[in-house]
C-alpha positions as CSV (number, residue, x, y, z in Angstrom):
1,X,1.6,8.7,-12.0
2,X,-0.4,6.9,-9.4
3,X,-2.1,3.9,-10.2
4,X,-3.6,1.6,-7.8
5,X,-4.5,-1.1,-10.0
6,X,-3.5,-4.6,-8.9
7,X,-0.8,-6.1,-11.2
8,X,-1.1,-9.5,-12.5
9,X,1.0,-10.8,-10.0
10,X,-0.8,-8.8,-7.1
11,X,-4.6,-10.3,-8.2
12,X,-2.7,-14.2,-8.6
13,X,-1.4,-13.1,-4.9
14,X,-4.9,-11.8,-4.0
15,X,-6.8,-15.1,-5.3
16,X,-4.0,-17.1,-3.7
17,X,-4.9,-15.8,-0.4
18,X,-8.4,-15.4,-0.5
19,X,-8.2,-19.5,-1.4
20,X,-6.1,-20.0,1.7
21,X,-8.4,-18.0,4.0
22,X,-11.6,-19.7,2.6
23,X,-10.3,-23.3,3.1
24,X,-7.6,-22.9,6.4
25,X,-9.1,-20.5,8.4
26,X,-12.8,-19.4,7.8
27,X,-13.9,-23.1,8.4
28,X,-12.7,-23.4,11.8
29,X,-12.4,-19.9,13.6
30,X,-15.4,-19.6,15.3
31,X,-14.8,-22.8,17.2
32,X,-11.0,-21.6,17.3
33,X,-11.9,-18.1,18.8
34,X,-14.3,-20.3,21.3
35,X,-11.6,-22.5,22.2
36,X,-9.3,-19.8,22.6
37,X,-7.1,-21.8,20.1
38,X,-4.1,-20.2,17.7
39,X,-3.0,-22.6,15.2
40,X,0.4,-22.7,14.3
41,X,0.4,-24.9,11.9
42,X,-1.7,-22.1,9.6
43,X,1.4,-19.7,10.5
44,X,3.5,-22.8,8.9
45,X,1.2,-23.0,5.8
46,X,1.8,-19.3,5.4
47,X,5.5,-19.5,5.7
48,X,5.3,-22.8,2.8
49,X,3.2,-19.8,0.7
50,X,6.2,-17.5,0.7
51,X,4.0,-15.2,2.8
52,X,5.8,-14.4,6.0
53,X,8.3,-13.0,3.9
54,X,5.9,-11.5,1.0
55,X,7.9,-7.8,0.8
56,X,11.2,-8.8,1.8
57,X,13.6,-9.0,-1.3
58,X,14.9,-12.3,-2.6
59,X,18.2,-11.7,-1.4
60,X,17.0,-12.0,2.0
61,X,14.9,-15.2,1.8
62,X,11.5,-13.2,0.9
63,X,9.3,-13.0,-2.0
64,X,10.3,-9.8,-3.4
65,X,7.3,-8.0,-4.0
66,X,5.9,-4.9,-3.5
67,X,4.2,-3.4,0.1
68,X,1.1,-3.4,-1.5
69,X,1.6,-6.8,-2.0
70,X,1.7,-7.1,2.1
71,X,-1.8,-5.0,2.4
72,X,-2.9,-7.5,0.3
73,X,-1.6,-10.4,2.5
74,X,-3.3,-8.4,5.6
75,X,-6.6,-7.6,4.0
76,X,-7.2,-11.2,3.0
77,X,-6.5,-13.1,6.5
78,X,-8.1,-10.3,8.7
79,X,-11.7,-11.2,6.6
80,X,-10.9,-14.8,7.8
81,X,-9.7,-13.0,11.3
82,X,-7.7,-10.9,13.0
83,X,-5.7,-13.4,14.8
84,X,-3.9,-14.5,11.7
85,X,-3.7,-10.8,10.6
86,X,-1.8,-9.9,13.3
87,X,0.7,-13.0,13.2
88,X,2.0,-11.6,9.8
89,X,2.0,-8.1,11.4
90,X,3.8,-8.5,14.4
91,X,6.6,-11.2,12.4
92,X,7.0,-9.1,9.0
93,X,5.7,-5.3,9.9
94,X,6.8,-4.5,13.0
95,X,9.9,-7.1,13.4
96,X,11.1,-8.4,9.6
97,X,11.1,-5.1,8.1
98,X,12.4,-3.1,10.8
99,X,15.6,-5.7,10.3
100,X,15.6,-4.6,6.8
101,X,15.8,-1.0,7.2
102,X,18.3,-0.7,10.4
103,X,20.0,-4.3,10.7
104,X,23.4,-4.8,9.5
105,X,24.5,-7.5,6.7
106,X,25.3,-9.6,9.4
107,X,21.8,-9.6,11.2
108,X,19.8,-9.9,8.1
109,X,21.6,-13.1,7.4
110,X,21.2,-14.7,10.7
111,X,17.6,-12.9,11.5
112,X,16.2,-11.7,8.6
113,X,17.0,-14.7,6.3
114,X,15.5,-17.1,8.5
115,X,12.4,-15.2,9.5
116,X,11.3,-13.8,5.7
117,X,11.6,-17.9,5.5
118,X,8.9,-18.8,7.9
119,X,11.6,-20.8,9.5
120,X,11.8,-19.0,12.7
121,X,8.3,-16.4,13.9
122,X,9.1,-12.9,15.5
123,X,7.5,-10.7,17.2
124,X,8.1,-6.9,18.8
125,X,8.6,-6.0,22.3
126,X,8.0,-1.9,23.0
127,X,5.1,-1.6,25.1
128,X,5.4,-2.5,29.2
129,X,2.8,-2.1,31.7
130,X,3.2,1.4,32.7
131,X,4.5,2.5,29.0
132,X,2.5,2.4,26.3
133,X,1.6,5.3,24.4
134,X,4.6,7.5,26.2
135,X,7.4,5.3,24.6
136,X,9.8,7.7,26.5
137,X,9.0,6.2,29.8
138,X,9.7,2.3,29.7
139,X,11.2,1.3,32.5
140,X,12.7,-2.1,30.8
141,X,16.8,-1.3,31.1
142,X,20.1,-2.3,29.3
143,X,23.8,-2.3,31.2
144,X,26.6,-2.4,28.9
145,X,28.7,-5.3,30.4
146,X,32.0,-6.1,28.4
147,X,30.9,-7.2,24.8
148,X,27.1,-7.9,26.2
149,X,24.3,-5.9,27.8
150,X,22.5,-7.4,30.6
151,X,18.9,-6.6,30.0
152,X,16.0,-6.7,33.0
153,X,12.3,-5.8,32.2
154,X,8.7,-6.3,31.3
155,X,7.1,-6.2,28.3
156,X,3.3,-6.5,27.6
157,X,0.3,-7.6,25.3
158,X,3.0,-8.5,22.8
159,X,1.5,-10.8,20.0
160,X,2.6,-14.2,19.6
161,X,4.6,-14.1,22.8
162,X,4.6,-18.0,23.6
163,X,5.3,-18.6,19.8
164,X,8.1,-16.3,18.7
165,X,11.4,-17.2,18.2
166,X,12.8,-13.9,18.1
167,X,11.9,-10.0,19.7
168,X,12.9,-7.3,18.8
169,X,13.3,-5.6,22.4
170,X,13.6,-1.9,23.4
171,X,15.5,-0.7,26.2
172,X,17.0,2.4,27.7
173,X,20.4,2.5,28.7
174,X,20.0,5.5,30.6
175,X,16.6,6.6,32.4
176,X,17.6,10.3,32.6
177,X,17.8,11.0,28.8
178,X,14.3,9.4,28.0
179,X,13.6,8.9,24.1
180,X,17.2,9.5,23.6
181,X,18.6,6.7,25.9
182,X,16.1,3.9,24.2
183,X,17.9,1.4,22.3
184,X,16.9,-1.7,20.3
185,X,17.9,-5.4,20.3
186,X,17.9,-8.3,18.9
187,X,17.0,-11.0,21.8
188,X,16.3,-14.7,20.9
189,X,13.9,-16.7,23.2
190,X,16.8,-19.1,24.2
191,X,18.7,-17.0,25.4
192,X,19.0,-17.2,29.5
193,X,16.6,-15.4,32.0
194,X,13.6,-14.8,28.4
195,X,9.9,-16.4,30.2
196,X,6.9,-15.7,28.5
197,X,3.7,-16.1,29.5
198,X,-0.1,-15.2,28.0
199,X,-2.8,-13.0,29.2
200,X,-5.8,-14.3,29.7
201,X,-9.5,-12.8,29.8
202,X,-9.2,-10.4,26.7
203,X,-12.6,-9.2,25.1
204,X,-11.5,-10.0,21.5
205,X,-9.0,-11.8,19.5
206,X,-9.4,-15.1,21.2
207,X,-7.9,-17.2,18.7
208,X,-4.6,-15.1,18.5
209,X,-1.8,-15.2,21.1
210,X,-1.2,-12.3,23.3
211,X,1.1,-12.6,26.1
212,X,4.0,-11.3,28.5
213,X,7.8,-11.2,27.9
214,X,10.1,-11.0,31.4
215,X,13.5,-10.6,31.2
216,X,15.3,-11.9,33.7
217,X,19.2,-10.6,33.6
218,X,19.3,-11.7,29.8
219,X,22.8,-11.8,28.7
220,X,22.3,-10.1,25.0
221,X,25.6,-10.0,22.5
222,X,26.5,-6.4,21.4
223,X,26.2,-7.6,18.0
224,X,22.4,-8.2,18.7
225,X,22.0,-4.4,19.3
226,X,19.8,-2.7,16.0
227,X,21.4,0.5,15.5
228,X,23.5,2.7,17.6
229,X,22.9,3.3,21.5
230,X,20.4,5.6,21.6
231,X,18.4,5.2,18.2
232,X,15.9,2.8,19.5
233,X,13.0,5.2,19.8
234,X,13.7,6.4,15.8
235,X,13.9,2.7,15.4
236,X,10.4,2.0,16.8
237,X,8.7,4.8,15.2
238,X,9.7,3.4,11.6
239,X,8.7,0.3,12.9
240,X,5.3,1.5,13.4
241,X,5.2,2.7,10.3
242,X,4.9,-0.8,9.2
243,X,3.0,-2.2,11.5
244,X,0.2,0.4,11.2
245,X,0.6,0.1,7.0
246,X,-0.4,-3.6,8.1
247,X,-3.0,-3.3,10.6
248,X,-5.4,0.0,8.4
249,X,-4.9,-2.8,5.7
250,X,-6.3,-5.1,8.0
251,X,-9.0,-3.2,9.0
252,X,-9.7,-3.1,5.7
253,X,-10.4,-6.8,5.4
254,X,-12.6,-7.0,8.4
255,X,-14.9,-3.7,6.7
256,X,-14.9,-6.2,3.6
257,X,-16.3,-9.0,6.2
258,X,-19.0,-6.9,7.9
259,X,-19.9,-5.7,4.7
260,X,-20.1,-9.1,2.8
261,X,-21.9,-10.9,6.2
262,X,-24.6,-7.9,6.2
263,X,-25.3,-8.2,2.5
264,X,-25.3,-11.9,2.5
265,X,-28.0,-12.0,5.7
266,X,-29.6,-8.5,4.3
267,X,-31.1,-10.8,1.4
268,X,-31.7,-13.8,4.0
269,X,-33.9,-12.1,6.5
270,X,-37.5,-11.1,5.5
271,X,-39.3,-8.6,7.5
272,X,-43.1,-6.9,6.4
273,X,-43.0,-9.5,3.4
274,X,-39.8,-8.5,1.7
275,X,-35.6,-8.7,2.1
276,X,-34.7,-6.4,4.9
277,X,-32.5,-5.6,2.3
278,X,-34.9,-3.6,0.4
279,X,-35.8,-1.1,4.0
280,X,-33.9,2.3,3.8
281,X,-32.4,2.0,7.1
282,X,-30.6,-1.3,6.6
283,X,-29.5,-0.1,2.9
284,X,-28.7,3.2,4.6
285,X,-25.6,1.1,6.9
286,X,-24.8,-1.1,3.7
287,X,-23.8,2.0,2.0
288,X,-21.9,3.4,4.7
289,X,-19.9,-0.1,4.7
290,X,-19.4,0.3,1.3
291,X,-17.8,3.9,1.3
292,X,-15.9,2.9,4.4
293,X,-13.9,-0.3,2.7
294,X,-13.4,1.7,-0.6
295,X,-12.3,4.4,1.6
296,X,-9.8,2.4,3.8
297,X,-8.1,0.6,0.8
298,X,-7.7,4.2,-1.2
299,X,-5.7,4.9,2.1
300,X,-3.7,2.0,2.8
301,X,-2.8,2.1,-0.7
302,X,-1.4,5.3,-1.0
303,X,0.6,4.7,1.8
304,X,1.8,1.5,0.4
305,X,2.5,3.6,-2.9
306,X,5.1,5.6,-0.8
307,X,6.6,2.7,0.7
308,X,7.5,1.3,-2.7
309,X,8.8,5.0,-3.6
310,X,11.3,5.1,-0.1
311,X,9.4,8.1,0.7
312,X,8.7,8.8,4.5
313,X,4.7,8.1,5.4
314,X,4.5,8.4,8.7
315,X,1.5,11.1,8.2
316,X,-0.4,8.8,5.6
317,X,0.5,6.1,7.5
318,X,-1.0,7.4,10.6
319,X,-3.9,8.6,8.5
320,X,-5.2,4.8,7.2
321,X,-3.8,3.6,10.5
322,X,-7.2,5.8,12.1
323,X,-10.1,5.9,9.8
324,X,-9.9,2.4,8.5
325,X,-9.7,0.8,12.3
326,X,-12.1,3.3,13.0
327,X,-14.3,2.0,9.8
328,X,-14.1,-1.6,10.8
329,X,-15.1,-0.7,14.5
330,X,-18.3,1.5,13.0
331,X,-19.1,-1.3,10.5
332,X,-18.9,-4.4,12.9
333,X,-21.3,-2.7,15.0
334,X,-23.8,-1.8,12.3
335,X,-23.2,-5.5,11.1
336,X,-24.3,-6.5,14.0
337,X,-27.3,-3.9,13.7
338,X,-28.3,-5.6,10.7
339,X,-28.6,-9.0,12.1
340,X,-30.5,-7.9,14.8
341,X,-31.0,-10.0,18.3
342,X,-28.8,-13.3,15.9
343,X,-25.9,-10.5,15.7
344,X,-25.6,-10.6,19.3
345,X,-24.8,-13.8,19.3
346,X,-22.0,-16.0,18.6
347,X,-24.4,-17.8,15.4
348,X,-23.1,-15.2,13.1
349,X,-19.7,-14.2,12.5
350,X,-19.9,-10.2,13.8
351,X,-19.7,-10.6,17.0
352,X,-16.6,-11.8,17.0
353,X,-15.8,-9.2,14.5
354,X,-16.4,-6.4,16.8
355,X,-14.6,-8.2,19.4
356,X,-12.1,-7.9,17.3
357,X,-12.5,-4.6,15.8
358,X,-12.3,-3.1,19.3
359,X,-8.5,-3.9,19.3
360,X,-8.1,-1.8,16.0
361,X,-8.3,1.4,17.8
362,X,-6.3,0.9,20.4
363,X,-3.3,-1.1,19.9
364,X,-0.4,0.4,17.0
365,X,-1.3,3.7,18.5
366,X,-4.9,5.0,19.9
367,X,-7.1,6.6,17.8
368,X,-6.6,9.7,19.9
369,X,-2.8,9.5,19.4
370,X,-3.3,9.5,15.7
371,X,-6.3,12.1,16.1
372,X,-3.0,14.2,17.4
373,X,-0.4,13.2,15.1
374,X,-3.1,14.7,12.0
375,X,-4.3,17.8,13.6
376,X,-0.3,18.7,14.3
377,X,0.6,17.9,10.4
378,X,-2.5,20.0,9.8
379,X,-1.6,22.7,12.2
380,X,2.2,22.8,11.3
381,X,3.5,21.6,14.2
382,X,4.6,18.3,13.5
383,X,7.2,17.7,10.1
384,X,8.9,14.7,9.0
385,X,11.7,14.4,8.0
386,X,13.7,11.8,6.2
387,X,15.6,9.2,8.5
388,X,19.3,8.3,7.9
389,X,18.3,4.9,7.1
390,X,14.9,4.8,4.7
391,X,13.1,1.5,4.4
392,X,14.2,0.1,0.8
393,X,12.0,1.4,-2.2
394,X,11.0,-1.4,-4.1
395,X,13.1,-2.2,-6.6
396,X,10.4,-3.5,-8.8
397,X,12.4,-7.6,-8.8
């Protein structure tokens, strides 16, 4: 039976959260996202929570609960703002849990451990300038070399570049056999030849960090390689299939924003002697906020629900992935319908949140890619099938 109910533990989480949102982020992003600040020291604060680590079991340094229990996590810091958000996506999503599902005993303890910690911040390294969403054609490239592999390339508009510790990089060892020559490793940022640097001038996201990693002839240990030769583009598709979970969950969170910032100013504002609240037209865009966040969090739960089964959910995944970013782009902009001319500007809180929306659709696969992806499963053209390693179903400890 399905029930998507929070537990006990999963409302204390929830509250827990929501606390930390209200008092170490809400108070000072909008001067952050002007400043073009990221605080680490709120990354740190999450990390003392048990949060960077929230799904990751016990035995691996985490707080062994469900993946639910991540969406959770997401939903409350994207309504404070994305940048934070995407900090726990990027560390446990896309890097963390990908460690868990393909890393060997021996990586999880030096890697995993540390990172489901907070004691060392990772992030994920696939996309390069001329290889985004055609993951076959990155150019970045691996040379076996003895009991290394030399590694020279680019990757791009990789969150919290300048801050992690550790990437998770893909490479090819052979250019001719495309997805089948991309392979995955392990690199640490002091390792010889690793530079980062940020990127500057982006429309949203401001007070996150977004940047460049160059590799430079980086001497990487065989034993840092996730998986076998070759595997790296299954390895990255599962990976994605976290990070999305995380970022539809997120999405959710900023539809709760735009909803609560619209209801909250919907009451303020008078217009023709009463609330603007009480006009058709503004109640007719509070609805569709409404239907949209219950709508979203449905979706991301089901595809948590899977997770915590071991069940593949790439398709449901994909699903959430699309209609809640797509949600949380339509509701920022009618947030900012509500508030009129003051919702325009940087006085009220949804600007920034389509600013930030805006990245939703695009980044963890396009909208169009996933508008693919569903007509193919619909179609019959695309199947999944189950992968020789399964993330681990939650065990319920």
């Amino acid at each position: 039976m399905i029930d998507f109910s929070l537990s006990a533990e999963q409302l204390e989480l929830q509250s827990m959260v929501r606390k930390f949102t209200k008092a170490e982020i809400s108070p000072f992003m909008q001067q952050w996202d002007e400043d073009h600040h990221f605080d680490l020291g709120v990354v740190n604060k999450l990390a003392d929570l048990g949060l960077m680590g929230v799904c990751i079991p016990e035995q691996y340094g985490g707080a062994g609960m469900d993946y639910n229990a991540l969406a959770i996590v997401c939903e409350e810091l994207e309504y404070g703002d994305t940048a934070y958000r995407t900090a726990v996506s990027v560390h446990t999503g896309l890097n963390s849990m990908t460690l868990l599902q393909w890393g060997s005993e021996e990586q999880k303890e030096q890697y995993l451990k540390p990172q489901a910690e907070g004691k060392k911040v990772a992030a994920f390294g696939l996309t390069e300038p001329n290889a985004g969403s055609d993951a076959g054609a990155l150019q970045t490239r691996a040379i076996k070399d003895g009991d290394s592999y030399i590694l020279n390339g680019a990757k791009i508009w990789i969150s919290m570049a300048d801050y992690a510790d550790n990437f998770l990089i893909f490479a090819t060892v052979d250019p001719d056999k495309k997805h089948r020559g991309i392979t995955a490793f392990i690199v640490e940022r002091e390792f010889p030849g690793v530079t980062t640097r940020p990127i500057k001038g982006k429309l949203g996201i401001h007070g996150g960090n977004t940047g460049e990693v160059i590799l430079e002839d980086v001497r990487v240990p065989a034993a840092n390689r996730l998986g076998e030769e070759g595997e790296g583009f299954k390895i990255a598709m599962s990976a994605l299939d976290n990070g999305r979970f995380t970022v539809a969950a997120g999405a959710t969170g900023l539809t709760r924003a735009c909803l609560d910032a619209s209801v909250k100013y919907a009451h303020e504002r008078h217009t023709f002697g009463v609330e603007i609240g009480k006009h058709q037209l503004v109640q007719q865009m509070i609805a569709k906020m409404e239907a949209g966040y219950q709508t979203s969090q449905l979706l991301v739960y089901r595809a948590g629900w899977l997770k915590n089964q071991g069940v593949r959910n790439t398709r449901e995944t994909s699903l959430a992935k699309w209609i809640s970013s797509d949600i949380a782009f339509e509701s920022a902009s009618d947030a900012i319908q509500v508030h009129g001319a003051y919702g325009y500007s940087n006085e009220y809180p949804v600007e920034r949140y389509m600013r930030n929306a805006k990245a939703l659709v695009i980044y963890e696969g396009t909208r169009e890619i996933h508008t693919v992806m569903q007509a193919e499963y619909a179609l019959g053209y695309r199947q999944d099938r189950p992968l020789n390693k399964m993330l681990p179903a939650w065990n319920g400890q």
